[in-house]
gemmi code that builds the backbone of each chain (N, CA, C; Angstrom):
import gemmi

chains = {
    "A": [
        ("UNK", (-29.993, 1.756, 9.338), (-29.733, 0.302, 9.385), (-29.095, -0.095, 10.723)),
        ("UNK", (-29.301, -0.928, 11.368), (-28.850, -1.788, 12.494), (-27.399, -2.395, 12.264)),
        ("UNK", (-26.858, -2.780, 13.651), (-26.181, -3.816, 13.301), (-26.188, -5.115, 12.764)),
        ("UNK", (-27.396, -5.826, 13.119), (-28.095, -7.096, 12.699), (-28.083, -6.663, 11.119)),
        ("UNK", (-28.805, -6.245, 10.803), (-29.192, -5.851, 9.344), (-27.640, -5.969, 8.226)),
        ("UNK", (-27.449, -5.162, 8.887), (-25.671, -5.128, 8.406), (-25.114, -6.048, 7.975)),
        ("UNK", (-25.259, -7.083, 9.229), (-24.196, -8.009, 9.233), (-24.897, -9.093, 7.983)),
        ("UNK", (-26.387, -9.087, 8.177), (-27.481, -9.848, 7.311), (-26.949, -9.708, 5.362)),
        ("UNK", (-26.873, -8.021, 5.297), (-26.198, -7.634, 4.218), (-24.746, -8.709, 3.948)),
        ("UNK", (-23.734, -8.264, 5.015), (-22.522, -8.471, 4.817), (-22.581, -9.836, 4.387)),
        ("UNK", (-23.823, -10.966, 4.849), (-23.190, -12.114, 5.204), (-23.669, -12.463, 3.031)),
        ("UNK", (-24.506, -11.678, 2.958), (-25.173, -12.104, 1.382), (-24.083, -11.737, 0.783)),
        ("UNK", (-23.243, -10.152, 1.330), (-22.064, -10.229, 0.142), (-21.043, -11.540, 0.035)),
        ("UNK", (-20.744, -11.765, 1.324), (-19.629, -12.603, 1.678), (-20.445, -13.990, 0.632)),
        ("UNK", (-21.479, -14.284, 0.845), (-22.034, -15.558, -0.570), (-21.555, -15.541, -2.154)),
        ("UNK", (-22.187, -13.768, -2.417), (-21.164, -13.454, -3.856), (-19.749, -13.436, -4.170)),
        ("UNK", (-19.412, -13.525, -2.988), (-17.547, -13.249, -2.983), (-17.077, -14.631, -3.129)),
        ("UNK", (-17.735, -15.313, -2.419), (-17.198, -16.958, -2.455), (-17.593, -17.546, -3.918)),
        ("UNK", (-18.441, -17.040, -4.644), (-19.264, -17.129, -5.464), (-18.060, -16.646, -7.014)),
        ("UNK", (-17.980, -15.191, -6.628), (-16.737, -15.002, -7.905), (-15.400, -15.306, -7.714)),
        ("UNK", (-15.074, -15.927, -6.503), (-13.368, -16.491, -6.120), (-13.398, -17.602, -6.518)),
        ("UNK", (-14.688, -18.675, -6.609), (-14.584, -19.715, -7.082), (-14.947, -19.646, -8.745)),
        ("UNK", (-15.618, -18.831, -9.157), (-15.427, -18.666, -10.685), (-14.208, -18.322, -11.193)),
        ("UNK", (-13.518, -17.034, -10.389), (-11.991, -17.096, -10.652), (-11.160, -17.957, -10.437)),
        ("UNK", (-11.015, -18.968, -9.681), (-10.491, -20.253, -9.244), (-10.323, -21.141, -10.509)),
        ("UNK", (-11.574, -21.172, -10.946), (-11.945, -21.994, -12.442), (-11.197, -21.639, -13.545)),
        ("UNK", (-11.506, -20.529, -13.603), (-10.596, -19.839, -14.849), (-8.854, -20.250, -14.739)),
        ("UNK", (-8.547, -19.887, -13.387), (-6.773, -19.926, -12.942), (-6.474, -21.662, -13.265)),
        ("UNK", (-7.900, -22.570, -13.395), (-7.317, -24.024, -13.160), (-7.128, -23.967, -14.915)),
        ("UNK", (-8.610, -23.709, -15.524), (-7.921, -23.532, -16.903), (-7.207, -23.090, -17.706)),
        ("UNK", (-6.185, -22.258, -16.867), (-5.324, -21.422, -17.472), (-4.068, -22.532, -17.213)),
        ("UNK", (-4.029, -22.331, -16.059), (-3.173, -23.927, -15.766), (-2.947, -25.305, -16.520)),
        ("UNK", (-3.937, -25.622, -16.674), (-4.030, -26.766, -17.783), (-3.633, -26.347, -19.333)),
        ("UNK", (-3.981, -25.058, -19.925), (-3.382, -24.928, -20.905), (-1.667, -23.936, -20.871)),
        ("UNK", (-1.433, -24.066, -19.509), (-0.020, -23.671, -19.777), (0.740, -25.495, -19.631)),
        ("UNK", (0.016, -25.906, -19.153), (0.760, -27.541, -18.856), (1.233, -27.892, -20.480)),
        ("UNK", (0.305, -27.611, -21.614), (0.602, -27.881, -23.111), (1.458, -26.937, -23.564)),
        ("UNK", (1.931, -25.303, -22.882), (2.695, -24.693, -23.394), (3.865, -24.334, -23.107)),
        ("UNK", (4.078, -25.194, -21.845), (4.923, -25.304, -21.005), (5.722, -23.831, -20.079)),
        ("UNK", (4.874, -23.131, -20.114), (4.475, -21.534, -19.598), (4.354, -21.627, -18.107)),
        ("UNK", (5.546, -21.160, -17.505), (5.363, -20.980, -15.824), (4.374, -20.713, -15.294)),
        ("UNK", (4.330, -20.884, -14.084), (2.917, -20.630, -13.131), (2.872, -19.297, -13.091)),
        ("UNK", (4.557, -18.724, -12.592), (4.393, -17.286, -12.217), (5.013, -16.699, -13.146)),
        ("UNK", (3.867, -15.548, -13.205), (4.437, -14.607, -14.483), (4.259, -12.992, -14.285)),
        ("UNK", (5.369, -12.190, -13.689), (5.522, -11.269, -13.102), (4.828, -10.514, -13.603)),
        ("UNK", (5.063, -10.201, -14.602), (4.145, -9.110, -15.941), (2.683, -9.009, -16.211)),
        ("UNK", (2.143, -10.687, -16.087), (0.745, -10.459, -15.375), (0.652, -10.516, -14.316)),
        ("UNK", (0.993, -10.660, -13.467), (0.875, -9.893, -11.992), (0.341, -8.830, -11.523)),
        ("UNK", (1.202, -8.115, -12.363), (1.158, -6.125, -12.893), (0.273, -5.910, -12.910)),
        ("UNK", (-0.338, -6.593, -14.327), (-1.825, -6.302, -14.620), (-2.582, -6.294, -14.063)),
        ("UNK", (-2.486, -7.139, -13.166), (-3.682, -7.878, -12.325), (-3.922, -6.724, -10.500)),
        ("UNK", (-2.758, -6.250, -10.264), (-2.887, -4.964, -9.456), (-3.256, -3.797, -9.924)),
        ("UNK", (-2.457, -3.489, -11.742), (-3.288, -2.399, -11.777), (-4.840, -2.154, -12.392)),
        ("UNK", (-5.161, -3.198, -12.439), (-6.642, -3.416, -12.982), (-7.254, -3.286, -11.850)),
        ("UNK", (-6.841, -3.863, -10.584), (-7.857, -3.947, -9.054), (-7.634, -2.425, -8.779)),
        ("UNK", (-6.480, -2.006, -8.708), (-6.505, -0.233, -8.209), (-7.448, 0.633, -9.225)),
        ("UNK", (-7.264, 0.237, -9.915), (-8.091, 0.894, -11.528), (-9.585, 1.246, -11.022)),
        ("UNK", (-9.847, -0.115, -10.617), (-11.326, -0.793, -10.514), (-11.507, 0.141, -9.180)),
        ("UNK", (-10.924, 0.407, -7.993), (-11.519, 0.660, -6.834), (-11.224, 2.261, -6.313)),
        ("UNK", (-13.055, 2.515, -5.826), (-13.639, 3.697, -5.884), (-13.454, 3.704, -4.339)),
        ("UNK", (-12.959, 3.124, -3.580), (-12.772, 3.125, -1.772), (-14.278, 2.307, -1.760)),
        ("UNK", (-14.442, 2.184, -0.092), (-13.335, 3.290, 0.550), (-12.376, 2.850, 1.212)),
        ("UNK", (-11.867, 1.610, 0.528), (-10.267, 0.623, 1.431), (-9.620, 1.650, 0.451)),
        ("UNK", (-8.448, 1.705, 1.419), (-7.388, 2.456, 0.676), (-7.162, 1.243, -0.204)),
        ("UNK", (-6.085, 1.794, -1.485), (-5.345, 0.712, -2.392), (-4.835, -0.266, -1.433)),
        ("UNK", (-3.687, 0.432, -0.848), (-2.678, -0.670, -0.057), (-3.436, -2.185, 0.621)),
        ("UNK", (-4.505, -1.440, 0.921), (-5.617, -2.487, 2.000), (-5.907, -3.718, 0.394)),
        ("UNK", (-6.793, -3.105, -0.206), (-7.241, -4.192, -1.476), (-6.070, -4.830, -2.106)),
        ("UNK", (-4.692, -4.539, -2.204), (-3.821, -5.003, -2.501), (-3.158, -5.981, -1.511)),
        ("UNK", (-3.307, -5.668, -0.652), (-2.960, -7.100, 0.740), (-4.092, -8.259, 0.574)),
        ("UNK", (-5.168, -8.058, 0.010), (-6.375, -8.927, 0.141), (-5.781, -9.746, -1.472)),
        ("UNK", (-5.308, -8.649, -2.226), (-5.335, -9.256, -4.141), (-3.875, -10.354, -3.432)),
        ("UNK", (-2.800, -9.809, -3.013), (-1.694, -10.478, -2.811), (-2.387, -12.220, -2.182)),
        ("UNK", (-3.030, -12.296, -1.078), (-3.735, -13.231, -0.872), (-4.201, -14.128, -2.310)),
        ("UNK", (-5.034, -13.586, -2.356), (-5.838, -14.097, -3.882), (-4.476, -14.952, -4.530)),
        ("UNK", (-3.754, -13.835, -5.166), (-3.181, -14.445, -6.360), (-1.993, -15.838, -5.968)),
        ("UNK", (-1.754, -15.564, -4.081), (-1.621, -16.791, -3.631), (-2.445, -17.997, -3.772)),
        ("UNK", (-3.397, -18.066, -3.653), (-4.049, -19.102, -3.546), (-4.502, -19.764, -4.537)),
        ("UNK", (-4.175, -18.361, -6.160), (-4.986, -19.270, -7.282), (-3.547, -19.742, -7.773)),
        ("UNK", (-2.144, -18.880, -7.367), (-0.930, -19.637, -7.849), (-0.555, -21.135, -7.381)),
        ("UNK", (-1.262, -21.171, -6.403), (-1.021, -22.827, -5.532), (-2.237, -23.454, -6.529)),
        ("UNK", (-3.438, -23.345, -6.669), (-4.378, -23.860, -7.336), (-3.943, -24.269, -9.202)),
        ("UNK", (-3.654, -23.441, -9.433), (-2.895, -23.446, -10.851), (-1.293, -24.632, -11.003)),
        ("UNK", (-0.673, -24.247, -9.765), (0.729, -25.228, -9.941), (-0.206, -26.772, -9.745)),
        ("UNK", (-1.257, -27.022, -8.785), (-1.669, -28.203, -8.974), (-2.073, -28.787, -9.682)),
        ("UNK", (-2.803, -27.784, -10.253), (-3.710, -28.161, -11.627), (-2.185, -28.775, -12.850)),
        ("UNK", (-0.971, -27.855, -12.998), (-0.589, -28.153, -13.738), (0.531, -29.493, -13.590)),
        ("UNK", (0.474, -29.951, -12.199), (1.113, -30.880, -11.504), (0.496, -31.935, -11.826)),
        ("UNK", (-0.618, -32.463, -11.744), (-1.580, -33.393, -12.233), (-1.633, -33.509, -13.582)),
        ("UNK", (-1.721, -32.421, -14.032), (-1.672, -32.318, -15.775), (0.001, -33.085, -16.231)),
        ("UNK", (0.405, -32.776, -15.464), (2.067, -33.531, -16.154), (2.185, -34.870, -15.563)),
        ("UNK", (1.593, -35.143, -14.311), (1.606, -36.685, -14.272), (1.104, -37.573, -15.070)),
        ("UNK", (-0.331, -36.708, -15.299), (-1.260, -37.745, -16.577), (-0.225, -37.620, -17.801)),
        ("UNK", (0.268, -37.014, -17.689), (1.111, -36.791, -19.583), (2.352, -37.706, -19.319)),
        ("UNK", (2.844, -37.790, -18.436), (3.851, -38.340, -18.056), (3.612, -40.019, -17.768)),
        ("UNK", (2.395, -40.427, -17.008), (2.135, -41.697, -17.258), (1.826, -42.488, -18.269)),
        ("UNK", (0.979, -41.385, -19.049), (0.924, -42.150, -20.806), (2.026, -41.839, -21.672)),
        ("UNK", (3.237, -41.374, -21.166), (4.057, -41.024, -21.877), (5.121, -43.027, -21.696)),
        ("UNK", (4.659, -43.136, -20.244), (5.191, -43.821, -20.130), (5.192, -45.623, -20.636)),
        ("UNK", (3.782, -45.467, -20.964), (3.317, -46.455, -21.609), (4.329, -48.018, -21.888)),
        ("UNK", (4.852, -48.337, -22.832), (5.789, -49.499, -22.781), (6.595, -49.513, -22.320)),
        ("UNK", (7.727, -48.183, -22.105), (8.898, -48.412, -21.962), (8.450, -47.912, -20.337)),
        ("UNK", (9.728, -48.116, -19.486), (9.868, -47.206, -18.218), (10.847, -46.545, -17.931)),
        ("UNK", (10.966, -45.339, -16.773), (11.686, -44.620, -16.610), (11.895, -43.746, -17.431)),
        ("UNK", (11.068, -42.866, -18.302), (10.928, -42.131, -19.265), (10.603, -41.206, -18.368)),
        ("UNK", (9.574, -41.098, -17.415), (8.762, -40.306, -16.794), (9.788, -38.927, -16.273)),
        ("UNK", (10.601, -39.964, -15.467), (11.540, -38.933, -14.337), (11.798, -37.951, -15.385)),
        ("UNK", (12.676, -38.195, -16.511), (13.567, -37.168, -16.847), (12.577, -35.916, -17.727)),
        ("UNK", (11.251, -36.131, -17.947), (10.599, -35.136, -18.081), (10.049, -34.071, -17.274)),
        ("UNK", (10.618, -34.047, -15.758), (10.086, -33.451, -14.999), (11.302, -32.277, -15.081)),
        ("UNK", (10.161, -31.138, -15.088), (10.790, -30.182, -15.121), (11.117, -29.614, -13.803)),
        ("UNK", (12.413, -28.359, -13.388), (12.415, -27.547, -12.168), (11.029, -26.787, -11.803)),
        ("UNK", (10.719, -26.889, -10.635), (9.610, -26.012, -10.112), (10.279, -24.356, -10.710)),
        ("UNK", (8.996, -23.816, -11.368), (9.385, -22.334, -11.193), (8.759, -21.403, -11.040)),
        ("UNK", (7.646, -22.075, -10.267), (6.752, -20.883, -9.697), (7.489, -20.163, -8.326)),
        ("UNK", (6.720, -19.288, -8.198), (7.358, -18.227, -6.998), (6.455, -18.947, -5.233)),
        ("UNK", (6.722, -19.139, -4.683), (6.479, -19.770, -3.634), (5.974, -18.749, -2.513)),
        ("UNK", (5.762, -18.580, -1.417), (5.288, -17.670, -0.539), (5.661, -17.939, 1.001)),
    ],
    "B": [
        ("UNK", (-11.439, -22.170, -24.945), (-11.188, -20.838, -24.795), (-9.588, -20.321, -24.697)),
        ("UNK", (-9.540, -19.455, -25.027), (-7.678, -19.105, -24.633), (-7.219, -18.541, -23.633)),
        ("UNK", (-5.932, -18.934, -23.594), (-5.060, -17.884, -22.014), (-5.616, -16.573, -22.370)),
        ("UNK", (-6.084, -15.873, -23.575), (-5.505, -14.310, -23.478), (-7.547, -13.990, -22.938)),
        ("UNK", (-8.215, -15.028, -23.319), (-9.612, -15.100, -23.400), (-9.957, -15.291, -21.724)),
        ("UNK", (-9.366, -16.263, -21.184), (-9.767, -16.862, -19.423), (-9.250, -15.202, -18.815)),
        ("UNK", (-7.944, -14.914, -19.761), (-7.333, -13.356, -18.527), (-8.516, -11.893, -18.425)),
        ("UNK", (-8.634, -11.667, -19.859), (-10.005, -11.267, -19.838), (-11.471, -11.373, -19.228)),
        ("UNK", (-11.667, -12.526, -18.545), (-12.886, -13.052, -17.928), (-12.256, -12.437, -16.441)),
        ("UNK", (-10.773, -13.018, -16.470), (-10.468, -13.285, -14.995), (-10.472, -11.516, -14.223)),
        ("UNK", (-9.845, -10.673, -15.103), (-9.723, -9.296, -15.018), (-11.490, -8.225, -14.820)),
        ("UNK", (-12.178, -8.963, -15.810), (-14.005, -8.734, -15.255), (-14.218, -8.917, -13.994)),
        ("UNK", (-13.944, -10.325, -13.403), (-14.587, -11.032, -12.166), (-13.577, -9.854, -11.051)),
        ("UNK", (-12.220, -9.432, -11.173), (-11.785, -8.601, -10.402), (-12.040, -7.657, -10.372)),
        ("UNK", (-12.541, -7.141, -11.377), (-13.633, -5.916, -11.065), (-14.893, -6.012, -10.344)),
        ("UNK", (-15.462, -7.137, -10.281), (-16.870, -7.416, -9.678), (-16.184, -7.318, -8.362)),
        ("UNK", (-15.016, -8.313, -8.266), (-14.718, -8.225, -6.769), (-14.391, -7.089, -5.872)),
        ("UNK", (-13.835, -6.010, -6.263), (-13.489, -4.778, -6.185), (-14.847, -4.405, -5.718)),
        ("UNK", (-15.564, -4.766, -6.580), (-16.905, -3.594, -6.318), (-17.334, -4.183, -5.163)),
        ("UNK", (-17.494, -5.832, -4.808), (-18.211, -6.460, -3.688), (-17.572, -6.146, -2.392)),
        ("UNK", (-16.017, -5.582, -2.216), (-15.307, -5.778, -1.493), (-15.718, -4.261, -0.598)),
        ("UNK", (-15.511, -3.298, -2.063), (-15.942, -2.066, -1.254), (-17.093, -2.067, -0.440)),
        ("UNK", (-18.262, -2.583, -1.096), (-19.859, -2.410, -0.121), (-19.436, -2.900, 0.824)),
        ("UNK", (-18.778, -4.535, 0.802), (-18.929, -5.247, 2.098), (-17.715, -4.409, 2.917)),
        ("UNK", (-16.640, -3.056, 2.733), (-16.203, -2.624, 3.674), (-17.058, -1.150, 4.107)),
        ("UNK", (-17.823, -0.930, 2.717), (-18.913, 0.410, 3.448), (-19.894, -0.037, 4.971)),
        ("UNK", (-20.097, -1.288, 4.391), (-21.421, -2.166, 5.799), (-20.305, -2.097, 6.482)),
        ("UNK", (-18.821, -2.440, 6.941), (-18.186, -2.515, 7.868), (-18.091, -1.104, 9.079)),
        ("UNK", (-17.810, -0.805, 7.968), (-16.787, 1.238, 8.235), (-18.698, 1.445, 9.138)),
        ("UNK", (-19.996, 1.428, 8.667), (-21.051, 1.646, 9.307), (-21.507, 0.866, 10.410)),
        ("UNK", (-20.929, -0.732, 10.426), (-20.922, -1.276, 11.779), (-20.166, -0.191, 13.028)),
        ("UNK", (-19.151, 0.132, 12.719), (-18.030, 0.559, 13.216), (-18.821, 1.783, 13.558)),
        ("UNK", (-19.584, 2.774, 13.264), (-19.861, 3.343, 13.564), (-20.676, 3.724, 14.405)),
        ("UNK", (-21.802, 2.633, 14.407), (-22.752, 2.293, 15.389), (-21.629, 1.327, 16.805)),
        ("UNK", (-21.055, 0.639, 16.505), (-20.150, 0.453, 17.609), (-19.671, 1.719, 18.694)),
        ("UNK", (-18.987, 2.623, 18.024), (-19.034, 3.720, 18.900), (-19.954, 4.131, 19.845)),
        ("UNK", (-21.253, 4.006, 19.510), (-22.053, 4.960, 20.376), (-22.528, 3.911, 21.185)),
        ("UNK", (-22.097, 1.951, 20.929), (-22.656, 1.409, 21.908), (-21.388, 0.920, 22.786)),
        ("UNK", (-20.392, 1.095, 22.173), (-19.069, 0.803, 23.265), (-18.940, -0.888, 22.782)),
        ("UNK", (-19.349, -1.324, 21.480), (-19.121, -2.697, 21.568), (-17.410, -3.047, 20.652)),
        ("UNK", (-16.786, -4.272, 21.022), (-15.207, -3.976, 20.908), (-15.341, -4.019, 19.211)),
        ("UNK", (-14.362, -3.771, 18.289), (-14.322, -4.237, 16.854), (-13.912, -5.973, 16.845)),
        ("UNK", (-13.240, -6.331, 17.885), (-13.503, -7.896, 17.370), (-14.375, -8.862, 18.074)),
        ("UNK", (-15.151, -9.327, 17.549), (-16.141, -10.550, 18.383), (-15.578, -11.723, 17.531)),
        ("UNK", (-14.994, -12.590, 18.324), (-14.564, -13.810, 18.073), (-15.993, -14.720, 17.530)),
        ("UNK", (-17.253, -14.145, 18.071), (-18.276, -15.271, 17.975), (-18.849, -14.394, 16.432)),
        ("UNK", (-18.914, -13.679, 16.165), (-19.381, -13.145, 14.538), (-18.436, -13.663, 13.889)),
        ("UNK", (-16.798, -13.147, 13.936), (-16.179, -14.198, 13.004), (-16.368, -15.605, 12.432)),
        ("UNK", (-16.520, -16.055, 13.542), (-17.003, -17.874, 13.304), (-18.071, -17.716, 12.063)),
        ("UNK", (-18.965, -16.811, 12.643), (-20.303, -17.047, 11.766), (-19.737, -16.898, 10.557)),
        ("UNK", (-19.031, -16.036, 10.205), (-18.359, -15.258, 8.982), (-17.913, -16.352, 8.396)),
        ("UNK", (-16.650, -17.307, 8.845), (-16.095, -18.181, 8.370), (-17.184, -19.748, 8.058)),
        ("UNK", (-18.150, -19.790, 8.896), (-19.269, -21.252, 8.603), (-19.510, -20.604, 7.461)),
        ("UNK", (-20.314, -19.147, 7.080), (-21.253, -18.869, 6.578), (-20.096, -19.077, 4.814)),
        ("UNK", (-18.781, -18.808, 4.540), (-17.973, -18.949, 4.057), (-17.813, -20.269, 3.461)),
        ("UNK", (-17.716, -21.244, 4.554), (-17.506, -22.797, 3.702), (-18.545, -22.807, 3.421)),
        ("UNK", (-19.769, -22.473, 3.755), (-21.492, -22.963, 3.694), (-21.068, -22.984, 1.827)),
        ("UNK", (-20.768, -21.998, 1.895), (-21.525, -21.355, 0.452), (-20.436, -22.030, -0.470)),
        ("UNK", (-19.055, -22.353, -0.074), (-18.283, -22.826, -1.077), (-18.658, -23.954, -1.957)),
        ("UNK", (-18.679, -23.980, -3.255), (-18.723, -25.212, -4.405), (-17.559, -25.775, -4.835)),
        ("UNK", (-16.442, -25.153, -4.283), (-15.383, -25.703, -5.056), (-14.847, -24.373, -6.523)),
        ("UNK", (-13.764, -24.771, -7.133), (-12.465, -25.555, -6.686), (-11.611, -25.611, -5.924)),
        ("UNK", (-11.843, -23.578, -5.100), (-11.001, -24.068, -3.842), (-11.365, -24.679, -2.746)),
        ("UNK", (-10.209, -25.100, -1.931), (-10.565, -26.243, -0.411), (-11.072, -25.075, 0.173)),
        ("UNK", (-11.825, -25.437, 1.401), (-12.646, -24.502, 2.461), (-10.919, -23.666, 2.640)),
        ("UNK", (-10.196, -24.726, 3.189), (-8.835, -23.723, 3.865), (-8.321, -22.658, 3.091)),
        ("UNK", (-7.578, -22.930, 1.840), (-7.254, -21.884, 0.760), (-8.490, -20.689, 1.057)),
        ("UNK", (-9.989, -20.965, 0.644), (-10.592, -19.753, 0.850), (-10.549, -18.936, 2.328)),
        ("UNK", (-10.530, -19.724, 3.535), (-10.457, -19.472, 4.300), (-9.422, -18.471, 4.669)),
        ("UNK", (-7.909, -18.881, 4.034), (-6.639, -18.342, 3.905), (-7.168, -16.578, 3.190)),
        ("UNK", (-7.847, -16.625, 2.114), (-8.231, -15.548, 1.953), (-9.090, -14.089, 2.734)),
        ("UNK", (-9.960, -15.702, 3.440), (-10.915, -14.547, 4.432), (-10.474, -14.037, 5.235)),
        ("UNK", (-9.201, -14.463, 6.103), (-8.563, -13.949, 7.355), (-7.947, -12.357, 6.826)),
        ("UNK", (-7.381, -12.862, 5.479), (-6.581, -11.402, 5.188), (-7.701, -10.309, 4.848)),
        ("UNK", (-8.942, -10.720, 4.235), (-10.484, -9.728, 3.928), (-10.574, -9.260, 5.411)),
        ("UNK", (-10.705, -10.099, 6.695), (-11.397, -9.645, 8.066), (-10.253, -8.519, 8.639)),
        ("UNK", (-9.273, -8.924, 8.395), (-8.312, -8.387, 8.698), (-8.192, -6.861, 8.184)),
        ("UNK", (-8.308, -6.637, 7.352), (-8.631, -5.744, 6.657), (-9.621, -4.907, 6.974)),
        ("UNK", (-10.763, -5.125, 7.005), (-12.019, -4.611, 7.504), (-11.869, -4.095, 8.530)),
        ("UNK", (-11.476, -4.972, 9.899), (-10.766, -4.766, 11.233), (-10.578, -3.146, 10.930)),
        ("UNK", (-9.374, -3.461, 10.614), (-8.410, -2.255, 10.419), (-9.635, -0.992, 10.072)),
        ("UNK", (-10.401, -1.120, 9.159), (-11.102, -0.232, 8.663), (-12.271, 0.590, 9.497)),
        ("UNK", (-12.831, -1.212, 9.955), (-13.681, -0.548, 11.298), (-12.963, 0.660, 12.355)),
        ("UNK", (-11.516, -0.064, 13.250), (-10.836, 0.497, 14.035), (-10.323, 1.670, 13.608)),
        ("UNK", (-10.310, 1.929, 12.285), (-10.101, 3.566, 11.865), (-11.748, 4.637, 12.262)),
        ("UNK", (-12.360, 3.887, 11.480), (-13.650, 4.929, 11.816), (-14.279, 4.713, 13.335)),
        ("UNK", (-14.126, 3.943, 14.175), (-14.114, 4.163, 15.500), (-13.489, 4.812, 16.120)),
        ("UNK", (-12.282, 5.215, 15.795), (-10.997, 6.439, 16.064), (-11.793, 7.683, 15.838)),
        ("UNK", (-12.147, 7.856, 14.305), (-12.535, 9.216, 14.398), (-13.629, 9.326, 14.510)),
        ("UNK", (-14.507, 8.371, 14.792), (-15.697, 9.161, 15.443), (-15.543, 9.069, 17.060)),
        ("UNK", (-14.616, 8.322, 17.661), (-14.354, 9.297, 19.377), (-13.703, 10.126, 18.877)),
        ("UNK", (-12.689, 10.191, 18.480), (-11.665, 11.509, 18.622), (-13.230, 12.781, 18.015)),
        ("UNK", (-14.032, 12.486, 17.100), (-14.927, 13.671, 17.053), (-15.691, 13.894, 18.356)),
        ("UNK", (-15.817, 13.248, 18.759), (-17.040, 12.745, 20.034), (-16.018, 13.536, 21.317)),
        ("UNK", (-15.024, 12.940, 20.851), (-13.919, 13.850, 22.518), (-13.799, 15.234, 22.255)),
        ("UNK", (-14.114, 15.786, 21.062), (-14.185, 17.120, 20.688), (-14.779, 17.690, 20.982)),
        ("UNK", (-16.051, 17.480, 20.642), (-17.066, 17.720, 20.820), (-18.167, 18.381, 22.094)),
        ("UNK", (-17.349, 17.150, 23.127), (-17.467, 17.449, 24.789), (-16.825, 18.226, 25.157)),
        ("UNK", (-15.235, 18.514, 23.824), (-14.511, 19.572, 24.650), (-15.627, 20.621, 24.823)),
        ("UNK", (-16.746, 20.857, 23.501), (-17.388, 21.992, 23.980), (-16.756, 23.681, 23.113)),
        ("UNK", (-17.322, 24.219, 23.617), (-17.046, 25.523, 22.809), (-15.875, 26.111, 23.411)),
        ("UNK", (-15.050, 25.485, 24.697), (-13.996, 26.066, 25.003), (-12.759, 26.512, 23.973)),
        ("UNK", (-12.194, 25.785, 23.029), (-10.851, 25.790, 22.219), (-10.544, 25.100, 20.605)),
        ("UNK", (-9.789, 25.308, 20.065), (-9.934, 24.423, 19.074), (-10.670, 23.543, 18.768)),
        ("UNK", (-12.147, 24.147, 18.712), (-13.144, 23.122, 18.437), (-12.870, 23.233, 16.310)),
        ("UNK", (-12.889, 24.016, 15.706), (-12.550, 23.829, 14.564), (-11.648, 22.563, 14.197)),
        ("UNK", (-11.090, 22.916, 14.893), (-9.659, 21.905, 14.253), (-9.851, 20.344, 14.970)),
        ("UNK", (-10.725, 19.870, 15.575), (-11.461, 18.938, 16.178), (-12.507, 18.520, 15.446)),
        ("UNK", (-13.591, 19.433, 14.652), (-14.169, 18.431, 13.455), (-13.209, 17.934, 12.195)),
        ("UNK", (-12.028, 18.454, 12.419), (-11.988, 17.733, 11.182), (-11.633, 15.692, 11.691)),
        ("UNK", (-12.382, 14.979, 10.534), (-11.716, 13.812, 10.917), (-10.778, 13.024, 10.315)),
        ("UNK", (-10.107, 12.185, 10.429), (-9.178, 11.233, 9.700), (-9.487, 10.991, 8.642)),
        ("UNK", (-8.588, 11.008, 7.865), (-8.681, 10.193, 5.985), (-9.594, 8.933, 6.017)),
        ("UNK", (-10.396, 8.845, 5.456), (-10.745, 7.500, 6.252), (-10.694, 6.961, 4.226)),
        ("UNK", (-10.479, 7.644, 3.356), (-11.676, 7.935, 2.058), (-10.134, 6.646, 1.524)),
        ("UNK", (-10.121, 6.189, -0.190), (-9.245, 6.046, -0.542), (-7.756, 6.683, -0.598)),
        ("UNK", (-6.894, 5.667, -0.626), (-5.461, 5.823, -0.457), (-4.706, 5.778, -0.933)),
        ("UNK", (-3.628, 6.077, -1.955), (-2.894, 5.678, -3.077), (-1.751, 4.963, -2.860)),
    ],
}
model = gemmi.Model(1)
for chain_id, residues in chains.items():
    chain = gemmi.Chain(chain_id)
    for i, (resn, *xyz) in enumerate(residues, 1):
        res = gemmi.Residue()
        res.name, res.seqid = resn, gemmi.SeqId(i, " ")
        for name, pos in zip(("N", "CA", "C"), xyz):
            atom = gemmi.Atom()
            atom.name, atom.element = name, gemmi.Element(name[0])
            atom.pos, atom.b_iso = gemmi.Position(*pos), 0.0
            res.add_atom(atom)
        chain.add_residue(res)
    model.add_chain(chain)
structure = gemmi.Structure()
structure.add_model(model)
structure.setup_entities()
């Protein structure tokens, strides 16, 4: 195989990758939205865990762990920002129909941020 | 669907990713290799680009181009690294090699870990 060829490959993987980050994306928004009803933090250390040792589990090289784990750390940044929004929006809408006749109801339902930040 | 149901989906798709991540660093680690014998550097600023268009091209959403983008730097980055390992040991084999039958030529094939890492 060539370099051209290669890169031809690489560029079709790089399509599937964008392809299952945004299916995983989906999932993290709906997970989000139903922690907004359970009132269940963004960040939750314990699945975290899981979620590294399932990727080390999963990988046959030839990135070392450490390498796929700098890439997962990424990830679970971006779906934790995706998820706090999702559930940020989810509490405004709840919070504006909460607010309905009366006012100033809204504020005091807002809870402390307690996701983990980066 | 449920939290314990989306974690389950989400834990599949990280296995797919795992698997996509490795090929697309096997095509790398084999760019890298053909690099050696043509002297070309491991970073071209002008393939990246392509990398990153070819990246938003394909995005549908829900994440923004940037968030994914945020991801790809730490994937290239990575790769980098991976390429610049197996370009190491195939000169350091290649400088061996020329040493020729003079000396520690044994101990000159062997090459760097390149395999998984714990």
């Amino acid at each position: 195989m060539t370099i051209e060829e290669l890169r031809i490959r690489i560029d079709e993987l790089d399509r599937q990758l964008v392809a299952l980050l945004s299916e995983r994306a989906r999932a993290a928004q709906m997970i989000g939205h139903l922690k907004a009803a359970t009132s269940l933090p963004v960040y939750e250390p314990n699945r975290e865990k899981i979620i590294y040792a399932n990727v080390r589990a999963a990988n046959k090289g030839p990135l070392p762990d450490i390498e796929l784990t700098h890439i997962y750390e990424r990830i679970i940044d971006v779906m934790r920002a995706l998820q706090r929004n999702e559930l940020a929006s989810q509490r405004h809408a709840q919070a504006a129909e909460a607010e309905g006749g009366s006012q100033g109801h809204a504020a005091g339902e807002s809870s402390p941020e307690t996701g983990k930040r980066s």
